[in-house]
C-alpha positions, 0 to 999 in steps of 0.5 A: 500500500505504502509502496503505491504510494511511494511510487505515485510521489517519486517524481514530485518529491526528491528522495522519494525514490528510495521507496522503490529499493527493497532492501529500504523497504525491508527495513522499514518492514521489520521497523514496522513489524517490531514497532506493531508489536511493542505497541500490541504486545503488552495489551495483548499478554495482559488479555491472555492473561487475564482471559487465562489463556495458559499453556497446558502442560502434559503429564508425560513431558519433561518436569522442567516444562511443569513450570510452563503451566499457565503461561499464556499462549497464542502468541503467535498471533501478534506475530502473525498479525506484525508480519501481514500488516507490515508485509501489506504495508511495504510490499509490492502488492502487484506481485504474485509471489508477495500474495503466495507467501502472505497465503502460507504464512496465513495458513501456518497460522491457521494452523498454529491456531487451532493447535493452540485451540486444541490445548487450550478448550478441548484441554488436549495437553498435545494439541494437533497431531504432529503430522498435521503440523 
């Protein structure tokens, strides 16, 4: 999106054709991204916490992982959710190998998800089944 933009100022504004380089927008991607999630990420551990989204411990592991119990999960939703926006941000959204990833990406998410979804409502401690995952 940004990028459009970018492109649509190159000619009336000096500098401004540095938009184009990708390397300058991979970093303002990734100052995008660990922006997001500075600003999120707080609330959102607060709401895990508060909503006692926890990590469900499994009998049969390792009782250095009896400590984990309770500590929230689902995190990888704030860096889903950095990654598409900065990604939509900054990329060149023209590109069809730009949609392709922002697609697998999303469905590993999807993925991470209902994993989590299993441990956490079904109180399944291993979640999806490992070859699903």
């Amino acid at each position: 999106m940004l990028y459009w933009i970018t492109q649509q100022l190159a000619g009336r504004i000096p500098g401004a054709h540095v938009f184009a380089y990708l390397t300058f927008r991979a970093i303002l991607a990734t100052a995008s991204a660990l922006g997001l999630s500075l600003l999120v990420g707080p609330s959102l551990i607060r709401h895990l916490v508060r909503g006692q989204i926890g990590q469900v411990v499994r009998d049969d592991g390792p009782p250095t992982h009896l400590l984990k119990a309770g500590t929230p999960t689902m995190g990888g939703t704030l860096i889903l959710v950095a990654t598409l926006v900065s990604t939509l941000l900054w990329a060149e959204l023209t590109n069809r190998l730009v949609w392709t990833v922002l697609g697998v990406t999303f469905a590993f998410g999807l993925i991470g998800f209902y994993d989590d979804y299993l441990k956490l409502m079904v109180r399944n401690p291993k979640g999806l089944v490992p070859r699903w995952k």
